[in-house]
NUZABA-116491 format. One record per residue: residue number from 1; residue in three letters; x, y, z of N, C-alpha, C in turn. Coordinates in Angstrom, 3 decimals. Example, Ala and Ser with C-alpha at 12.3 -4.5 7.8 and 13.67 -1.06 7.14 Angstrom:
PT | num | residuo | nX | nY | nZ | caX | caY | caZ | cX | cY | cZ
PT | 1 | ALA | 13.190 | -5.690 | 7.800 | 12.300 | -4.500 | 7.800 | 13.200 | -3.300 | 7.800
PT | 2 | SER | 12.850 | -2.250 | 7.080 | 13.670 | -1.060 | 7.140 | 12.900 | 0.030 | 7.870
% end
This chain:
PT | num | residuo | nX | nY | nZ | caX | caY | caZ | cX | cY | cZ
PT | 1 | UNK | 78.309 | 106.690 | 91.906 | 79.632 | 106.161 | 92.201 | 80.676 | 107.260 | 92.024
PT | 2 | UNK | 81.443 | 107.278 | 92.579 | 82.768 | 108.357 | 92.756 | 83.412 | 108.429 | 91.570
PT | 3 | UNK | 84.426 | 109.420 | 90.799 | 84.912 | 109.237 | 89.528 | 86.352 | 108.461 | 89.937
PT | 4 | UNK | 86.680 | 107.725 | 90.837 | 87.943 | 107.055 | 91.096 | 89.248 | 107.811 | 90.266
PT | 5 | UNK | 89.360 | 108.965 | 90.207 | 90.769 | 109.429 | 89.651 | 91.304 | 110.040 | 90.983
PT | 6 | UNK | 92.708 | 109.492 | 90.754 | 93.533 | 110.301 | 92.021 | 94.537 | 110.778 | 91.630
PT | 7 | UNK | 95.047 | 112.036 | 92.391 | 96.792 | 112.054 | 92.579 | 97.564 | 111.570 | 93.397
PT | 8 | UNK | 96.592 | 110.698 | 93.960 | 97.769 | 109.908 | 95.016 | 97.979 | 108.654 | 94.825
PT | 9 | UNK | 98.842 | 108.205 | 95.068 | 99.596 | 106.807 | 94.645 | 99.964 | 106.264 | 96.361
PT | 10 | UNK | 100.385 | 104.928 | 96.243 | 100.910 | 103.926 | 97.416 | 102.347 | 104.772 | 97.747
PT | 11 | UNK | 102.532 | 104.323 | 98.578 | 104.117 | 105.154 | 99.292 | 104.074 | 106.869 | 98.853
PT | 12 | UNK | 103.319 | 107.627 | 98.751 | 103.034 | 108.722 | 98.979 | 103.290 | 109.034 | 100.034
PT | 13 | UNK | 104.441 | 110.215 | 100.617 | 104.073 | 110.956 | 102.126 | 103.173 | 112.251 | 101.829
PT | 14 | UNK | 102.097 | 112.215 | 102.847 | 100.909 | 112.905 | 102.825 | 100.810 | 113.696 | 103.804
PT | 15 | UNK | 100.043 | 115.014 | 104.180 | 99.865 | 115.777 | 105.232 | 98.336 | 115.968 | 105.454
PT | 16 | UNK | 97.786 | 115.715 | 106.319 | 96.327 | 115.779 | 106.571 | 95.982 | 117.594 | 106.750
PT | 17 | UNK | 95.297 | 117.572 | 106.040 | 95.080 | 119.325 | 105.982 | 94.056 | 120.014 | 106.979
PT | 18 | UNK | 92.567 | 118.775 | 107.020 | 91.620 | 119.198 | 108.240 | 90.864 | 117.982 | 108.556
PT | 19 | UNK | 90.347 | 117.935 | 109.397 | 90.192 | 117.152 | 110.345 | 90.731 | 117.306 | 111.763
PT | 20 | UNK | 90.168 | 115.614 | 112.716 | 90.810 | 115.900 | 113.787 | 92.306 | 115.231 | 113.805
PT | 21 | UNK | 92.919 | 114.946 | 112.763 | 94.342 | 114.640 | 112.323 | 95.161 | 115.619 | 111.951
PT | 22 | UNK | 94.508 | 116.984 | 111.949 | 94.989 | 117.931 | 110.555 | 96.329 | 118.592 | 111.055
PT | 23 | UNK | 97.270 | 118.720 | 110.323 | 98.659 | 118.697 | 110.334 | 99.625 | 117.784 | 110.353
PT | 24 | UNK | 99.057 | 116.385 | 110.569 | 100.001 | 115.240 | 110.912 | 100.110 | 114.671 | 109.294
PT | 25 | UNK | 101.297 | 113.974 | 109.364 | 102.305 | 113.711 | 108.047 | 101.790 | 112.326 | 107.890
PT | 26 | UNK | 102.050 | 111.549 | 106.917 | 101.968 | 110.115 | 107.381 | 102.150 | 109.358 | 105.333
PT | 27 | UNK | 102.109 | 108.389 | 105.855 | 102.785 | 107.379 | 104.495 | 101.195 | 107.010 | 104.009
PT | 28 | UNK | 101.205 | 106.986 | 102.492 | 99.597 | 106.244 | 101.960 | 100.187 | 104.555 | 101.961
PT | 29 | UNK | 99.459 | 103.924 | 102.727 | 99.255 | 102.553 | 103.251 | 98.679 | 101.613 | 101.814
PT | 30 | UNK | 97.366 | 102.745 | 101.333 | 96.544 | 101.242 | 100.310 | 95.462 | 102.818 | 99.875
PT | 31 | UNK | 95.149 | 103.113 | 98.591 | 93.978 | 103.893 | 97.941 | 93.068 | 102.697 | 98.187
PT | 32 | UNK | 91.920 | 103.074 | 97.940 | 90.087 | 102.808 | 98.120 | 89.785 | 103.722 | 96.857
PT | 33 | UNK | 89.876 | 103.058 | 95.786 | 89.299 | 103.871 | 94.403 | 87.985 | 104.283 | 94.514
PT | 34 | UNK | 86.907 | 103.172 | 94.625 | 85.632 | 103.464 | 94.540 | 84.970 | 103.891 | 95.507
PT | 35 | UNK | 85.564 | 104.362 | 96.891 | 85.063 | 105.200 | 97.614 | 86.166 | 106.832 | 98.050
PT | 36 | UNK | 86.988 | 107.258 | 96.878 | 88.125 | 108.228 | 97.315 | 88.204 | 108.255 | 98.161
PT | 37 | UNK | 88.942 | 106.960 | 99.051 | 89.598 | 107.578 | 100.011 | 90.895 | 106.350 | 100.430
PT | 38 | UNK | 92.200 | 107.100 | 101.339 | 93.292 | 106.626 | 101.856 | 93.329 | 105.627 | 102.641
PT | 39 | UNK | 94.030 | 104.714 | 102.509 | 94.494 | 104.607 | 103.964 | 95.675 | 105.425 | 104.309
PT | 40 | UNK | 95.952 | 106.409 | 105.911 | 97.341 | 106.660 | 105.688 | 97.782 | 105.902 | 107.273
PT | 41 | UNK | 99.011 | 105.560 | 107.363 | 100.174 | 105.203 | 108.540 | 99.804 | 106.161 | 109.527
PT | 42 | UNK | 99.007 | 105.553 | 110.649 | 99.184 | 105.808 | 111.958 | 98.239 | 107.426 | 111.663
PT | 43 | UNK | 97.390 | 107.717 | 110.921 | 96.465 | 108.759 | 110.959 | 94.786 | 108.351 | 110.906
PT | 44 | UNK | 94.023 | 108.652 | 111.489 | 92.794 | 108.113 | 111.766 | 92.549 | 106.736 | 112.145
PT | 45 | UNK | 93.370 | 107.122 | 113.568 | 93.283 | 105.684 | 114.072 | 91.893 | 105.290 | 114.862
PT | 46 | UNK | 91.204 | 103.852 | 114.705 | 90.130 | 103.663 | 115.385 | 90.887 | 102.599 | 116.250
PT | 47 | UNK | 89.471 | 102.013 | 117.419 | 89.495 | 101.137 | 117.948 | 88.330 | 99.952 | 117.579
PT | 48 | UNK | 89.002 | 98.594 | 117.776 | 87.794 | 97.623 | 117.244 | 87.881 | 96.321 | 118.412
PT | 49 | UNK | 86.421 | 96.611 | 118.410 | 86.455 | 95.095 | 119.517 | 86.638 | 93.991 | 118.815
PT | 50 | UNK | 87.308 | 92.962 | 119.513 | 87.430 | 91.355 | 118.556 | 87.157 | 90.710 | 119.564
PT | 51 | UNK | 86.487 | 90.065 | 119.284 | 85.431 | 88.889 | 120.036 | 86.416 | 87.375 | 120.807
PT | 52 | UNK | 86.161 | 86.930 | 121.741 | 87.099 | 85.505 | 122.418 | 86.466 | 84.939 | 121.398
PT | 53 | UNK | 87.432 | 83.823 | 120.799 | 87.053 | 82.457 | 119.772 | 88.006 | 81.563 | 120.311
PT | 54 | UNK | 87.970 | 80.932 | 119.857 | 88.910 | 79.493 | 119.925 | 90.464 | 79.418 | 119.530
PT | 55 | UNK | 90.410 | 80.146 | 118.467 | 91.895 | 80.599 | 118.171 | 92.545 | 81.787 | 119.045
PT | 56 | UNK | 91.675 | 82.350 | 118.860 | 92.016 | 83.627 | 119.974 | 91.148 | 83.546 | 121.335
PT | 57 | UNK | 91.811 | 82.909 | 122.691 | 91.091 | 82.705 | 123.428 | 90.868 | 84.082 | 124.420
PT | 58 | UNK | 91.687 | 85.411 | 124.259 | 91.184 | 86.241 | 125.108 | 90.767 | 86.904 | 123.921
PT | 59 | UNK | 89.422 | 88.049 | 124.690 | 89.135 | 89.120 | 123.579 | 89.784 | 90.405 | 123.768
PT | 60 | UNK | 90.020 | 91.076 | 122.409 | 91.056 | 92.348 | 122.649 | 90.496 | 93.470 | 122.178
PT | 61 | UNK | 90.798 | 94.706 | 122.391 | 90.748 | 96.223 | 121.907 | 92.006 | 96.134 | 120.543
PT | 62 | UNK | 91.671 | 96.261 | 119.250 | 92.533 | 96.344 | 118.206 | 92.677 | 98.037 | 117.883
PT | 63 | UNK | 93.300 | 98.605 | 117.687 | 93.765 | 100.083 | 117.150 | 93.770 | 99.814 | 115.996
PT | 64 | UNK | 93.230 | 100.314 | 114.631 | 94.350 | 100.437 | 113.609 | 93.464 | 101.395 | 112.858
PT | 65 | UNK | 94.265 | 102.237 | 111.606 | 93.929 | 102.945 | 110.661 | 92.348 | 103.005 | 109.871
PT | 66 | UNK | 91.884 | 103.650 | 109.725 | 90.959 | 104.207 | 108.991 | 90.950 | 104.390 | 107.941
PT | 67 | UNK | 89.861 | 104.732 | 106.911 | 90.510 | 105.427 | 105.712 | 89.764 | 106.358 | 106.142
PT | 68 | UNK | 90.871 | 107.453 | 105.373 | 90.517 | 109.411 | 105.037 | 90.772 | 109.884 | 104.175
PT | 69 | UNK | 88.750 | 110.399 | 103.621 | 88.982 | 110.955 | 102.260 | 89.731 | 111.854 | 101.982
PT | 70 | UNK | 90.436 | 111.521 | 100.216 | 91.354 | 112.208 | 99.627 | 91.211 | 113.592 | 99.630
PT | 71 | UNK | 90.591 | 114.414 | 99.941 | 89.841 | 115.537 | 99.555 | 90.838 | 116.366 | 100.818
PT | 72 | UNK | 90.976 | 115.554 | 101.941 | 91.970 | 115.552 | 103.019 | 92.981 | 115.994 | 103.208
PT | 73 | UNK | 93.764 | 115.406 | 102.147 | 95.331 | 115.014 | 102.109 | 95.574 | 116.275 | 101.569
PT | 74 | UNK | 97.024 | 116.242 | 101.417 | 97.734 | 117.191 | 100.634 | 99.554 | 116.272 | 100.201
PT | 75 | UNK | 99.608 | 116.170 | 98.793 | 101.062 | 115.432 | 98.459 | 102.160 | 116.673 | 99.425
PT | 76 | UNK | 102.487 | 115.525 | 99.811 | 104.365 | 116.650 | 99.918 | 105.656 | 116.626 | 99.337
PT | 77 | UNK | 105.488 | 117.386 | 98.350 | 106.702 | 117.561 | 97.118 | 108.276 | 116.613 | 98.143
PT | 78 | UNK | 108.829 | 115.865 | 97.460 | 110.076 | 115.343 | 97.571 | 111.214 | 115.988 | 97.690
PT | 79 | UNK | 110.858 | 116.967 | 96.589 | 111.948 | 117.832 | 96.084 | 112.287 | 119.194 | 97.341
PT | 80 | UNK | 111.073 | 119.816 | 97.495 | 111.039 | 120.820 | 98.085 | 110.671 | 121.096 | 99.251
PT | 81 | UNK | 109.594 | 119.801 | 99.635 | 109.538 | 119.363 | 100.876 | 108.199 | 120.320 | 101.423
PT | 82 | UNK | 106.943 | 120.548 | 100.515 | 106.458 | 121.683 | 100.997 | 105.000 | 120.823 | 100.005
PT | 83 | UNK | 104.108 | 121.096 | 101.126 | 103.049 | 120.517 | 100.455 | 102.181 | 121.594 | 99.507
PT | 84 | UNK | 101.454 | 121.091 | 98.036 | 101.152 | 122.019 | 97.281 | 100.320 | 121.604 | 96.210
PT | 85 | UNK | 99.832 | 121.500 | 95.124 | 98.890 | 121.659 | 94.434 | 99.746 | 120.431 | 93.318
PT | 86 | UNK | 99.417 | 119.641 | 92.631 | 99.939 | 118.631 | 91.706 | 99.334 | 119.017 | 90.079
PT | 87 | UNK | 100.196 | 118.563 | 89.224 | 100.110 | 118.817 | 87.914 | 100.237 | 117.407 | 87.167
PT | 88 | UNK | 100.130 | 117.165 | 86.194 | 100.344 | 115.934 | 85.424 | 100.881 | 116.835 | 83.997
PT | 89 | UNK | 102.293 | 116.059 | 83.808 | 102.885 | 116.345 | 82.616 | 103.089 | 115.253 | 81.676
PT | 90 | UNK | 103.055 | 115.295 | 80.289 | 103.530 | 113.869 | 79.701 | 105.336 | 115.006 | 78.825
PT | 91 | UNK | 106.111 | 113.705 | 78.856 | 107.423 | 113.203 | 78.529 | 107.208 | 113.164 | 77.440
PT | 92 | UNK | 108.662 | 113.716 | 76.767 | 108.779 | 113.747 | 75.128 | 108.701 | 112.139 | 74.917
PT | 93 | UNK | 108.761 | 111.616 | 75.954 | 109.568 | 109.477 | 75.849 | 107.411 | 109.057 | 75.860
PT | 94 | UNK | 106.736 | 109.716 | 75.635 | 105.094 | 109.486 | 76.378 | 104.647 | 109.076 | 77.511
PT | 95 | UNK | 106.008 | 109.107 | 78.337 | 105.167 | 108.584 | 79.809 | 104.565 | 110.158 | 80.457
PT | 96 | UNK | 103.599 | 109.769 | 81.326 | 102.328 | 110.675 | 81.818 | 103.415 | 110.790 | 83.323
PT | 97 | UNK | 104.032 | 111.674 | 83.659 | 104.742 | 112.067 | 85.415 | 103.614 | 113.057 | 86.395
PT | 98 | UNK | 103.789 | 113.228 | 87.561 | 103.315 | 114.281 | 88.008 | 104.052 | 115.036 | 88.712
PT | 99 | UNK | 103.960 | 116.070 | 88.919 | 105.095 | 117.349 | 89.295 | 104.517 | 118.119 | 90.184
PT | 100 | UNK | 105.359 | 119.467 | 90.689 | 104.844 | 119.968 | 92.146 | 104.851 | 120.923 | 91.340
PT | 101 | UNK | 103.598 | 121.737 | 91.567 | 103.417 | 123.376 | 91.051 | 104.195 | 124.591 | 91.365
PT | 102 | UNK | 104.662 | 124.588 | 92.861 | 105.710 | 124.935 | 93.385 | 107.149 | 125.291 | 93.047
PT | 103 | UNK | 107.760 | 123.814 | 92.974 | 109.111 | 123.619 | 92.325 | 109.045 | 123.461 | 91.190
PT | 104 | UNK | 107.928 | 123.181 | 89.949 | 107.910 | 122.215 | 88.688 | 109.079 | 120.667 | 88.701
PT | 105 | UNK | 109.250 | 120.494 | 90.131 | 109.715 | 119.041 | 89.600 | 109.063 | 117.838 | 89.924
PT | 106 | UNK | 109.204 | 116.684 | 89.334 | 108.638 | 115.840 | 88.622 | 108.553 | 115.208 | 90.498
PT | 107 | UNK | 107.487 | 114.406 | 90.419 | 107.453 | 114.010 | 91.677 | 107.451 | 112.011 | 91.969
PT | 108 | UNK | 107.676 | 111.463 | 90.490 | 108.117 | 109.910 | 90.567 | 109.027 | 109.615 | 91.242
PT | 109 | UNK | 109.292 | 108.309 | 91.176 | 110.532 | 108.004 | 92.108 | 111.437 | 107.830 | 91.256
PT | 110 | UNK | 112.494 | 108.138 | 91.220 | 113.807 | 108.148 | 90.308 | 114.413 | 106.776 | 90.683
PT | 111 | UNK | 114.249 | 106.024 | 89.320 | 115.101 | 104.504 | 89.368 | 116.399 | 104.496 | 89.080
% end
């Protein structure tokens, strides 16, 4: 089983590093702990057949997202706007933040 630790969190903007996505930006949608990997907004998009039923009386071609392992991604600092390598710091207050190696600033969302 995978060690499920990440640096990525929900509402993350992300940059796909390689693949056949690689360079495109996109929002983290939903993590997949026990298999590391993303969903991200409008990056590894598939197609899925859906079958005629009764509720749905025609059958359709559906598009939607994939997941792509984390190993993938790359965070893109807030601050600096430049994607880069992540750190985890803890707060004199004990909360655990994470920060951009880059800029050293803190990369939470400021309430």
């Amino acid at each position: 089983m995978a060690d499920s630790k990440t640096y990525l969190k929900k509402n993350d903007q992300v940059e796909v590093i390689t693949g056949k996505d690689k360079g495109r930006v996109g929002k983290v949608l939903r993590i997949v702990l026990n298999k590391d990997k993303a969903l991200v907004e409008r990056i590894n998009m598939v197609k899925r057949h859906k079958k005629a039923s009764e509720m749905n009386q025609q059958g359709q071609i559906i598009e939607k997202e994939a997941p792509i392992h984390i190993s993938n991604l790359q965070l893109i600092c807030p601050e600096c706007t430049k994607t880069g390598r992540i750190g985890k710091r803890i707060l004199e207050d004990g909360t655990k933040v994470r920060f951009c190696k880059s800029c050293g600033e803190s990369i939470e969302k400021k309430s």
